[in-house]
N, CA and C atoms as a LAMMPS dump frame, in Angstrom:
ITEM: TIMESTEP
0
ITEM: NUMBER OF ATOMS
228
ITEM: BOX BOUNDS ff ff ff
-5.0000000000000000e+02 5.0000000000000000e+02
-5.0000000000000000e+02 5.0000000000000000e+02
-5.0000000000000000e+02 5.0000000000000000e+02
ITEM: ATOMS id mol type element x y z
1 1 1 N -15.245 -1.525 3.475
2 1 2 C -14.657 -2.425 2.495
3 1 3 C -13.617 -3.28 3.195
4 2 1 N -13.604 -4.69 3.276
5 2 2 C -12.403 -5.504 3.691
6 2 3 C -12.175 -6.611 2.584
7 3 1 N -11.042 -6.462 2.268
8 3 2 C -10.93 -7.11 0.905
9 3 3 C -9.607 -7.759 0.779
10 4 1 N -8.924 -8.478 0.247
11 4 2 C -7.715 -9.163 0.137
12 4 3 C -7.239 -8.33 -1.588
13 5 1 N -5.769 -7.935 -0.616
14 5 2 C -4.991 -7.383 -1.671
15 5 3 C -3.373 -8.072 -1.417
16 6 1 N -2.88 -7.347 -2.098
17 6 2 C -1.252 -7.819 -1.466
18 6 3 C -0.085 -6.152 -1.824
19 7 1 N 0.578 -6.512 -0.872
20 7 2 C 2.051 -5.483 -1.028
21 7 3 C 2.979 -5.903 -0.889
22 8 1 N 3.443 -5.192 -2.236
23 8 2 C 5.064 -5.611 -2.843
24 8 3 C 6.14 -4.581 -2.645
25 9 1 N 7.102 -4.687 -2.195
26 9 2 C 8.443 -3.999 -1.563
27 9 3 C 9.74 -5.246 -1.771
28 10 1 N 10.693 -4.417 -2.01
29 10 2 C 12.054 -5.047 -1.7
30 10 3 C 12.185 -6.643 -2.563
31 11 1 N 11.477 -6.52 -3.282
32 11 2 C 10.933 -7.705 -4.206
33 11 3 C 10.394 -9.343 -3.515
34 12 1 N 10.12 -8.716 -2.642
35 12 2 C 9.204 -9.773 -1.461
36 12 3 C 7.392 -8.977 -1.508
37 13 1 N 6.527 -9.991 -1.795
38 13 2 C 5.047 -10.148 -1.743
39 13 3 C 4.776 -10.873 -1.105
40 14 1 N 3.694 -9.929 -0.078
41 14 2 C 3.181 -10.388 1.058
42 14 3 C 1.186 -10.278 0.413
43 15 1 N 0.764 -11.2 1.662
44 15 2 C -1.033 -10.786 1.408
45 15 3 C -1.107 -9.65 2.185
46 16 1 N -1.872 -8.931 2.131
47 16 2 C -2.854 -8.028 3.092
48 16 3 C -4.279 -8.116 3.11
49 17 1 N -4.345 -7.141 4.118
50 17 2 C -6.402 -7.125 4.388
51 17 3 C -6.431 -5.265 3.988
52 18 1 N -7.551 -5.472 2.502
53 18 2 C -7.702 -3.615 2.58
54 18 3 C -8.673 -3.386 3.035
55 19 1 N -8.555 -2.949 4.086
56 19 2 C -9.593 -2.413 5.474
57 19 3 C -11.105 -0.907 4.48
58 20 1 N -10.06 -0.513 4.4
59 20 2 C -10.576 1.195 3.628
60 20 3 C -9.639 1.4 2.595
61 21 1 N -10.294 2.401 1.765
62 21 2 C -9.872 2.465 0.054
63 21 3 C -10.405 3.728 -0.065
64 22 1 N -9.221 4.645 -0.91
65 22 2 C -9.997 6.311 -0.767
66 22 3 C -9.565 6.498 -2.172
67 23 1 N -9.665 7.744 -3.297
68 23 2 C -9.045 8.345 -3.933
69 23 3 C -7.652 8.232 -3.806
70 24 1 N -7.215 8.888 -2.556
71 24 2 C -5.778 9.329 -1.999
72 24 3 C -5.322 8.5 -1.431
73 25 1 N -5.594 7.123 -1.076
74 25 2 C -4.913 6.076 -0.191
75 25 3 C -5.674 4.802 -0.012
76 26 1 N -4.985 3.909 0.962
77 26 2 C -5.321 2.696 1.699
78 26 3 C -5.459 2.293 2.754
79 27 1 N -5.989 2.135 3.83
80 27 2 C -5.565 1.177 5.34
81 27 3 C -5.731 -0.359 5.169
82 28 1 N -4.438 -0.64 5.343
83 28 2 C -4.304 -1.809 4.9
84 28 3 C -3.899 -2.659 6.593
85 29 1 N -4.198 -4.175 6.705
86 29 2 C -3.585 -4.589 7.416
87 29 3 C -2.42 -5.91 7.335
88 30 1 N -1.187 -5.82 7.531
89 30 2 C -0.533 -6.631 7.08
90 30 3 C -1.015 -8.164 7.934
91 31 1 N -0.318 -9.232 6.764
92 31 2 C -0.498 -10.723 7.511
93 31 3 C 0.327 -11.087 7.964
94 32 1 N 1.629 -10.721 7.371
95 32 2 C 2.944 -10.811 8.126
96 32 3 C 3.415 -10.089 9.201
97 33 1 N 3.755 -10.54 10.074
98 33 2 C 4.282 -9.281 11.139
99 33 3 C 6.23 -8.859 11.081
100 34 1 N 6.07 -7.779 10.632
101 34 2 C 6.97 -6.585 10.131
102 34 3 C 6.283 -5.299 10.343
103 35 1 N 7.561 -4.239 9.628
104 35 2 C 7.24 -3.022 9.694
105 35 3 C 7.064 -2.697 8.101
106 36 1 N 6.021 -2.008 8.264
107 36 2 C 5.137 -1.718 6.901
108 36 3 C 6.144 -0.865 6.043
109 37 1 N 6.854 -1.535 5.156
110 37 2 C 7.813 -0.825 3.915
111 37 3 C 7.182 0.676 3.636
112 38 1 N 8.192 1.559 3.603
113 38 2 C 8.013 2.747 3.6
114 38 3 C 7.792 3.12 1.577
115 39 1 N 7.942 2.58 1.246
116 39 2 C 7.714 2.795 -0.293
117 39 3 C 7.029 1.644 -0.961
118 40 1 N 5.746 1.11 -1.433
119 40 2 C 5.27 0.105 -2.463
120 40 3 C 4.497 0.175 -3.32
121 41 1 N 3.974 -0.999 -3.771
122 41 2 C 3.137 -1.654 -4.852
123 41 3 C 2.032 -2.11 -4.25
124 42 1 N 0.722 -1.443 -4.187
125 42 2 C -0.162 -2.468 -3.447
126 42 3 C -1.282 -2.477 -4.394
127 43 1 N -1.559 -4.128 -4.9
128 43 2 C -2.147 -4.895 -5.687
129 43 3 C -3.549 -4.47 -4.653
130 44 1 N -4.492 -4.224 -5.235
131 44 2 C -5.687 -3.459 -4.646
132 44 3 C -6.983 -4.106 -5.541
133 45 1 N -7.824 -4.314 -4.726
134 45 2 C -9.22 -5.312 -5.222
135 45 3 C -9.919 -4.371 -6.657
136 46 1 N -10.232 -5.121 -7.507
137 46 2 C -10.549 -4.504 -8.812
138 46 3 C -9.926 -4.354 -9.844
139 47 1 N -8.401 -4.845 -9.742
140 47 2 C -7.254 -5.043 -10.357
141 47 3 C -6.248 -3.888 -10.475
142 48 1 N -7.134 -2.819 -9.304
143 48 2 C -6.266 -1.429 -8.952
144 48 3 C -4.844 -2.078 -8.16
145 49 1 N -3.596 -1.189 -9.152
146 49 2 C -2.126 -1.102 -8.641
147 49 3 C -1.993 0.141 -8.56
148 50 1 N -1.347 0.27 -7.448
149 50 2 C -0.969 1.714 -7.131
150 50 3 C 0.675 2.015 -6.594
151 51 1 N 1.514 2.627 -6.446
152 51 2 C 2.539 3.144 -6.028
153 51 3 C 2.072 3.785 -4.665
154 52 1 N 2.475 3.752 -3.24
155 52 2 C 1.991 3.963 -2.148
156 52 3 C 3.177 4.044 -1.515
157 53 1 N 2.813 5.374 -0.268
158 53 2 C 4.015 5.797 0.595
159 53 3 C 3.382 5.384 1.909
160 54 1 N 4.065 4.702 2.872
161 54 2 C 3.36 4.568 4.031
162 54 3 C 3.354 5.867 4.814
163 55 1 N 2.475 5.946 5.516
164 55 2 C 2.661 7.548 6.37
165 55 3 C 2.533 7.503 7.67
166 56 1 N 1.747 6.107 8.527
167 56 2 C 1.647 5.471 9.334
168 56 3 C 1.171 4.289 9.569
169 57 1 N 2.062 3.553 11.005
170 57 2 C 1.846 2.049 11.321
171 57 3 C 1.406 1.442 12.746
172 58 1 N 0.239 1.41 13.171
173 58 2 C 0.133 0.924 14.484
174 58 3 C -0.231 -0.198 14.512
175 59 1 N 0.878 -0.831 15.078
176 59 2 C 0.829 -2.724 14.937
177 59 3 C 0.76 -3.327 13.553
178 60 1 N -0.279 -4.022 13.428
179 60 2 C -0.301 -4.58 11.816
180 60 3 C -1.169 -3.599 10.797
181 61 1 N -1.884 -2.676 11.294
182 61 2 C -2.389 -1.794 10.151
183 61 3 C -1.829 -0.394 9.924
184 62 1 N -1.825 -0.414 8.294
185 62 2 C -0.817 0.892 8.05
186 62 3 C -1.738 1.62 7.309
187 63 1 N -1.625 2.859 7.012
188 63 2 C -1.986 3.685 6.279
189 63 3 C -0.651 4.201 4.87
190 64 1 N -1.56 4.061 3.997
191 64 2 C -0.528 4.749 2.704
192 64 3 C -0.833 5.509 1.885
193 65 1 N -0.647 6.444 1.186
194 65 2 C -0.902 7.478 0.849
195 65 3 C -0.079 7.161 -0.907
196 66 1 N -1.517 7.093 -2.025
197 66 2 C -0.989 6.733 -3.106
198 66 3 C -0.136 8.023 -3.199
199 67 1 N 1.089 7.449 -4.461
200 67 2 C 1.789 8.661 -4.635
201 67 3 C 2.722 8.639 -6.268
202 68 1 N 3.254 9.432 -6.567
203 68 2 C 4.165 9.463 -8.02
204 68 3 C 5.267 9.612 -7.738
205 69 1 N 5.937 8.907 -8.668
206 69 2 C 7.621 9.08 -8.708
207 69 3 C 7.83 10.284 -9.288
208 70 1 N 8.594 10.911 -8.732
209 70 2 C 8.841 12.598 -10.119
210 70 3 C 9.15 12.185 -11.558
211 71 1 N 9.735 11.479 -11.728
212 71 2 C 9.472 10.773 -13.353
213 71 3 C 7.535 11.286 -13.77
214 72 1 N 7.11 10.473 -13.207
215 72 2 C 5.484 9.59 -13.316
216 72 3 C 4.706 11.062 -13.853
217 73 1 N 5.078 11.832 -11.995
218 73 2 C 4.026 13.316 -12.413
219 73 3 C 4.534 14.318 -13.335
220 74 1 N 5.735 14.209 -14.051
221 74 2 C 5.755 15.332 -14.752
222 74 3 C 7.177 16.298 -14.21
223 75 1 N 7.629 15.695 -13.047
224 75 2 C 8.942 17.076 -12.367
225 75 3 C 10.086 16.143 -13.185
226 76 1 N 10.999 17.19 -13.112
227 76 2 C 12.202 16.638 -13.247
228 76 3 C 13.045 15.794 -12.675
């Protein structure tokens, strides 16, 4: 799958490229060159939004790992 999505952090939106798409995550590659925000929003092809933790970054492609705020899942 290579698809155009975008990720939102720090209230700056950028494009991306979503390389791969799982249940549990994304590999995404950024267009901007930075370091892949450790907490976002990534606008995902199909009109999937998700909450995403990055977990790793080599060069412009990151991996993120959807995830919940403890609010979201249920903890205190």
């Amino acid at each position: 799958m290579i698809s155009g999505g975008r990720i939102v952090a720090g209230g700056v939106s950028d494009g991306c490229v979503v390389l791969d798409m799982s249940e549990c995550g994304a590999r995404i590659h950024l267009l901007t060159a930075r370091t892949a925000p450790e907490k976002a929003v990534l606008h995902l092809p199909g009109g999937v939004v998700r909450k995403a933790c990055c977990r790793w970054q080599r060069e412009a492609v990151a991996g993120y790992e959807f995830c919940l705020d403890a609010k979201e899942s249920g903890a205190a």
